[in-house]
N, C-alpha and C positions, 0 to 999 in steps of 0.2 A: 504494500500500500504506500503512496507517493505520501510526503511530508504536505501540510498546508504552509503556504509563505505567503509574508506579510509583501507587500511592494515594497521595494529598497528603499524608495527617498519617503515612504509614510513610516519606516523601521526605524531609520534614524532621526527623523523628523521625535518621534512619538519618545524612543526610548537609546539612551547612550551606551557606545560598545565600548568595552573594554578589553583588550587585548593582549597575551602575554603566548610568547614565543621559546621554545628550547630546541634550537640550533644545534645537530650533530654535526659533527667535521671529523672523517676516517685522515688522521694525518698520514703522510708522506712516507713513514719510518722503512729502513729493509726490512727488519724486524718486527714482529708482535708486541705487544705491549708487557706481557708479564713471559715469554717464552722466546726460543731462538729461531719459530717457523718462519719460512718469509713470508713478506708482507706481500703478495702477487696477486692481481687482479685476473679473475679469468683461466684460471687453470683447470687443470682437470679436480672433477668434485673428491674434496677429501683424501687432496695430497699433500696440501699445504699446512700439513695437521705435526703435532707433538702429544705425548701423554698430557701436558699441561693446556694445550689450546682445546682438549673434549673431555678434561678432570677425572683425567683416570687417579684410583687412588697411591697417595703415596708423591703425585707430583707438586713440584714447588714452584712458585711464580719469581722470578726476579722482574725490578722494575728497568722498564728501558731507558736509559739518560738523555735518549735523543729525543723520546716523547715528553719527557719532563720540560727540555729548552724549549720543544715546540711551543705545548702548552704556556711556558712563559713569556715566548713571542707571543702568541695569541693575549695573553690577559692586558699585558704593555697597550699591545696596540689599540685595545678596544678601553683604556686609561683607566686600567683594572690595579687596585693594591695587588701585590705578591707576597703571599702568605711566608715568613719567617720558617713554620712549620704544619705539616699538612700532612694526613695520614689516608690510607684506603683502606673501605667499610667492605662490607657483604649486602647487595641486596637481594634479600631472597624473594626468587619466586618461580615457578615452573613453566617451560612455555621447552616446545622439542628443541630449539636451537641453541638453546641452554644447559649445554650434559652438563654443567656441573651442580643446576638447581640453583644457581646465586652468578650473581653480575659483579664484579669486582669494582668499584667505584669511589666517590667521595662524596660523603652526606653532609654533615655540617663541619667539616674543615675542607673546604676547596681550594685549588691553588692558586685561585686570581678571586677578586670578589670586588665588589662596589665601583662598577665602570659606569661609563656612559659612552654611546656612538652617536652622532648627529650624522642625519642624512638626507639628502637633497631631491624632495621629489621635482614629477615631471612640467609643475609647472614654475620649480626654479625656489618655491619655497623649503624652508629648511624646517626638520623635527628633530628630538632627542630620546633616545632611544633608551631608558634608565637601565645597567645591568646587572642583576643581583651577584651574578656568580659565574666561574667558566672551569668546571673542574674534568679530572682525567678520569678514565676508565675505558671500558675494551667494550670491543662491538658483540653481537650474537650472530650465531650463525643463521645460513639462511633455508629456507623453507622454499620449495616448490611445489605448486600444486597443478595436481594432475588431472586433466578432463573435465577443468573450468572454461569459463569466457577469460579469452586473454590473461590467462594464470592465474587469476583470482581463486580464492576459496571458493564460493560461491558455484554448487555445482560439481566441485572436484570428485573423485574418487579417493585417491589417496594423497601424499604430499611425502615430497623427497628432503631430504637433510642436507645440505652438504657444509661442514663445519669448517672450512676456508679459513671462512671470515671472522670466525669465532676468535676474540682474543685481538684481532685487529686494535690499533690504539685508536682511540675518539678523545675528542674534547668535547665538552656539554656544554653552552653559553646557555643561560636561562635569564631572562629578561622580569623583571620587576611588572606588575603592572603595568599597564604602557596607555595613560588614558591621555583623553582630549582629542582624538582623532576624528573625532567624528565620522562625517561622511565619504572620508577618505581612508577608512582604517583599513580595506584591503589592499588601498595602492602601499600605503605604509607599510603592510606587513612584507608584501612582495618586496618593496625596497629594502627594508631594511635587511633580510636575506640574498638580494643582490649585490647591497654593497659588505656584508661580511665574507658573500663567494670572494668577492673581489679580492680582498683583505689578506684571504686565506693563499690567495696565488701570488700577490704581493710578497706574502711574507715567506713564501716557498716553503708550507708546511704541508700541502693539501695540492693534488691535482683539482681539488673540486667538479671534480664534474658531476654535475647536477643526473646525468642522464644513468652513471655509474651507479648511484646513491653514495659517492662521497661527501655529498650535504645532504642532510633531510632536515624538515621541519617538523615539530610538533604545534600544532596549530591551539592556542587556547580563546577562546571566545567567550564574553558575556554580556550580559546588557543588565545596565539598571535604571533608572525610571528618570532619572536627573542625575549629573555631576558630584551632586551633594549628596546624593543618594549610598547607600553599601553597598558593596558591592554583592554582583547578583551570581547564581550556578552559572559554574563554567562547565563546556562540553572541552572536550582536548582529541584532534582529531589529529592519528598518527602519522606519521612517516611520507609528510607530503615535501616531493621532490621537483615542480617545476615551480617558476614564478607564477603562470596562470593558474597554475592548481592552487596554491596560495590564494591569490586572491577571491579566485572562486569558491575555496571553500570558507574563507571568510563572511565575503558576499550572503552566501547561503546559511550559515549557524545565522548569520544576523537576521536573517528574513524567518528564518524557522524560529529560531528563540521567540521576535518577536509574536508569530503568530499564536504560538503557544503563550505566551503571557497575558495578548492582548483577548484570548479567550478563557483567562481566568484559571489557567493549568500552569503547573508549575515545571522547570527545566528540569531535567534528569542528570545527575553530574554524573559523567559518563566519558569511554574513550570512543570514539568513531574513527570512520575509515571513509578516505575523500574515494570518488568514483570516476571514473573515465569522463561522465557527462556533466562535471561538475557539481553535484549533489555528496550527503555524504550518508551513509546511514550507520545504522545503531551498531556497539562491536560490547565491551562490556562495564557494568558499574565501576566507574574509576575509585581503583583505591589510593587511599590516603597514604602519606611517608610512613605512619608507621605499621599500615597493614605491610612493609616491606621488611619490617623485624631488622632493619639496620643494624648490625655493628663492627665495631672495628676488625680489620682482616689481620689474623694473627701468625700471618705467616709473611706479614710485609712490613719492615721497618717505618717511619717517618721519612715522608723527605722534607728536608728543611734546604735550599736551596738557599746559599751565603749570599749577602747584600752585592758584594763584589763581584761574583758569578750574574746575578740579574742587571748592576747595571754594565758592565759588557753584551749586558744580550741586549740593552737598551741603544747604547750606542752604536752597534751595529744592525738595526732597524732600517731598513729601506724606506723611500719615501712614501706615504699612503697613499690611495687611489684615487682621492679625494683632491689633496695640493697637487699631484701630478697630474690628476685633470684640468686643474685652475692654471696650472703650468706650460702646459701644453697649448690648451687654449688660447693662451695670449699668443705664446711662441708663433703657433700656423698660423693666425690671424682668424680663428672661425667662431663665427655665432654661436649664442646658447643653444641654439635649436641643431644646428650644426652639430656643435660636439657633443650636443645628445643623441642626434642619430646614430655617430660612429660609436658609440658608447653601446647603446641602444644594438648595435647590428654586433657588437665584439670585435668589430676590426681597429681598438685605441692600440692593445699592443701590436700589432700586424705592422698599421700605422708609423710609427714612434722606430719598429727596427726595421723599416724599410727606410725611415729617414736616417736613421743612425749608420747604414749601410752606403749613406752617398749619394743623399738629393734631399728635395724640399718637403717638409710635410704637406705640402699644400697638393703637390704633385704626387707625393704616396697615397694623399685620402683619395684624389682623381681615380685612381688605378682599384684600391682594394673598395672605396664606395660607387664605383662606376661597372665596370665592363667585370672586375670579380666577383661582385655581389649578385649583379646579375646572372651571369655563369653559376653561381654557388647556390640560387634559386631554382632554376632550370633542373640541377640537377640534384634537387634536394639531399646538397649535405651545410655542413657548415662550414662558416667564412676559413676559420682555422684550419681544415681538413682539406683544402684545396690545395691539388698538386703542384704548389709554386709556393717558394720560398721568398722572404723579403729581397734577401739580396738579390734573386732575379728580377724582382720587381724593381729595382734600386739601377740595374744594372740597363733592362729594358728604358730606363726613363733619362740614361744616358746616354742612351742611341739617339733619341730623339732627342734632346737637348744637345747634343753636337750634330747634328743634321743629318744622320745616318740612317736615319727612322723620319718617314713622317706618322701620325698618332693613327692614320687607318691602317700605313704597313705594320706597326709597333703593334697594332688589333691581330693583326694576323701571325706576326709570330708570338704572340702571348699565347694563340690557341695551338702553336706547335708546343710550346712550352709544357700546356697544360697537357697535353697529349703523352709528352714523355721523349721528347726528342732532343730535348739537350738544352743548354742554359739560352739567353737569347742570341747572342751573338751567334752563337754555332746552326740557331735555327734561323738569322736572320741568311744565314750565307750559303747553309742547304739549300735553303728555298729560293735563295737568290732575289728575296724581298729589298736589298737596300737600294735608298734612292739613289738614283743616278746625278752625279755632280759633272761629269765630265761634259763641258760645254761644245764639243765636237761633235757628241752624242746627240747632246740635245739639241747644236744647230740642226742636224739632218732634220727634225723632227718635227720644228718651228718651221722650215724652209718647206718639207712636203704639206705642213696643215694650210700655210699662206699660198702655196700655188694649187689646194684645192678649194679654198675659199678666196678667191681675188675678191669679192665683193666684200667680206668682211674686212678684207686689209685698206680697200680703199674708203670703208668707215672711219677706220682708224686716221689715216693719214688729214682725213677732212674733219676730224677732231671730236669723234666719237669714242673717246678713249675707252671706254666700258664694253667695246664690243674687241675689245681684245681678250674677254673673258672665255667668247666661243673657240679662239686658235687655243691660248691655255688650255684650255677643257680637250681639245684634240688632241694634245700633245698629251696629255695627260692618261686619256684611255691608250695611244702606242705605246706611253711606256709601261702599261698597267699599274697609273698610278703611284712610279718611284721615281718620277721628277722633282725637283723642289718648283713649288709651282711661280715663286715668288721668283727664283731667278727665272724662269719660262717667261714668264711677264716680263724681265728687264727682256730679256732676247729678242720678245715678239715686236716691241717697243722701239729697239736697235735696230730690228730685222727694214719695220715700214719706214725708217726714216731715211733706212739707204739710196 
């Protein structure tokens, strides 16, 4: 049976959402987070495994150091205190991708705590994003289910294990309350999860990829009747991994809460599950911290990570995504809407190391927001996944900036490029696409257009200079196009005044 929804703008109109966010991040590590399995995406199921990554008995967890720094990159960056001393808990609770029956984690000692992010929606206004906390702990393994719709439970017969993933290292950023959004709370939630993806690639701890589930969201929604108001049941809908999903599943608790309230029934506090169509439906009554029997894990020391160790990690912090796009921005000279698109499309870094590789940004954005975006549509993948590197991009835009290329021949060997035939210059001289400068060449070529048009030349002469555009253009298609058109015009010019 379909949910009843209230209309969005009479939701928020009527009753105020409140929002709060717990952001996973599978960090980067070789390693697992408490064992020596590797950290590999996509291997064969349940090879990636240790006695400690499926809790066989008797195994012991050691903590990995490069997830610790991670983790304190990540707290830094989002202007998180860094705990002196932090310890990992147990939370128990049973679910299959869980052999050990408990989740190795941090309850109330986490390793970053009391941040805040401010982030820039679409229409150029700024929000702050309060952060309670961002602590460590290991991912579960994963589940597939068999002889669903599109994998889903729903329908399955059985569901396969494969413990991989199990033990993977994560970070948890868990957001404060996050109110006053109003009628913008789903673009907020979407953003403020795009710009922590960002963050995460910035600070080279996380491939992030959304599509991998290197980021998931835990989505928390609630509304209450006014600002001033308490706050109201939260539903917390699991493991949503796209920006549109985000926002749609926002969109949606807010229209469902409201219609349920506004008929005098009360929310169910509850975990749900976002759905293909955007809707989310019922999964089971959310339990509280301590239906999770929390406590300290006694087979893993404290980490207390030294002042002097954090601020070295502090100092060597890259710049954020945020001043390098205000940066950048001014650099190329482009609009807010501009460098929202490129933002918007993922071609900023593409961008930036095709400029750093040996030309203009202005003339990088041309290439990866023109004729690659396009191409990268057509053939539905994405901008980064296209078979062309900046430098050839960098390389291509110096053909035609020393006149060796004009921008339709430079069209033409980009699609050798992308094909697989070699960097551009090598596809420019296969194909024999470079313009032709040799003024010998080009007399012949002026001299047969004007003795097949005497009428056009003797426009010219009586001072119709514009119709020296039809010998250009003839010259043009003999040499398919690799003249420089601008010297054909001095020649044609030279040619009638003889």
């Amino acid at each position: 049976m379909s949910d009843t929804l209230m209309d969005y703008d009479e939701a928020v109109r009527r009753y105020d959402p409140v929002l709060g966010l717990e952001v996973h991040v599978e960090l980067g590590t070789a390693t697992k987070m408490f064992d020596a399995a590797p950290n590999v995406f996509g291997a064969q199921p349940n090879t990636m495994v240790t006695p400690t990554s499926v809790g066989l008995p008797g195994a012991l967890p050691v903590v990995n150091a490069r997830g610790v720094e991670y983790a304190i990159r990540i707290g830094l960056a989002l202007g998180c205190e860094i705990a002196e001393s932090c310890r990992f808990a147990r939370k128990n609770y049973f679910y299959p991708d869980l052999a050990k029956d408990f989740q190795t984690s941090q309850s109330d000692e986490p390793i970053a705590h009391d941040g805040a992010l401010e982030i820039e929606l679409e229409d150029g206004s700024f929000f702050t994003i309060p952060i309670e906390r961002a602590h460590m702990e290991e991912d579960a393994g994963k589940n597939t289910h068999i002889g669903g719709a599109d994998g889903r439970i729903e329908g399955a017969s059985h569901s396969l294990v494969d413990y991989n993933r199990a033990g993977v290292p994560l970070v948890e950023i868990v957001t404060r309350p996050i109110e006053g959004a109003g009628a913008k709370a789903p673009q907020v939630a979407a953003t403020y999860v795009r710009t922590l993806r960002d963050i995460f690639r910035a600070l080279g701890v996380s491939e992030a990829r959304m599509e991998r589930g290197n980021v998931r969201a835990d989505v928390n929604v609630s509304l209450r009747e006014s600002p001033d108001a308490p706050l109201g049941t939260r539903t917390e809908t699991k493991n949503v991994n796209t920006f549109r999903g985000i926002e749609q599943v926002v969109r949606y608790e807010i229209q469902r809460q409201a219609a349920i309230l506004a008929a005098g029934g009360e929310v169910l506090q509850e975990t749900r599950h976002g759905q293909a169509d955007g809707t989310t439906r019922a999964g089971r009554v959310k339990s509280d911290a301590d239906d999770y029997r929390y406590f300290p894990e006694p087979d893993l020391v404290p980490v207390a990570p030294s002042r002097e160790w954090v601020e070295q990690i502090r100092e060597r912090l890259p710049e954020m995504p945020a001043a390098k796009r205000r940066r950048l921005k001014a650099e190329w000279g482009l609009s807010d809407t501009e460098m929202r698109d490129v933002v918007n499309a993922g071609a900023l870094e593409l961008i930036e190391a095709t400029a750093a590789a040996g030309t203009t940004g202005q003339a990088a954005r041309k290439w990866w927001m023109g004729e690659l975006s396009r191409t990268a549509k057509e053939q539905d993948v994405a901008l980064e996944d296209m078979a062309v590197m900046p430098a050839q991009i960098a390389e291509l835009q110096g053909l035609v900036d020393s006149g060796r290329l004009t921008d339709k021949l430079a069209r033409q060997v980009l699609e050798g490029v992308l094909a697989g035939e070699g960097d551009p210059e090598a596809v420019a001289a296969a194909r024999g696409l470079e313009v032709v400068s040799d003024d010998s060449a080009l007399l012949g070529a002026v001299d047969e257009a004007l003795a097949a048009n005497p009428d056009v030349a003797d426009k010219i002469r009586g001072g119709k200079v514009q119709a020296a555009g039809a010998i250009v253009g003839a010259v043009m298609k003999a040499t398919r196009g690799q003249a420089d058109a601008k010297r054909v015009r001095e020649l044609v010019m030279e040619r009638v005044q003889d």
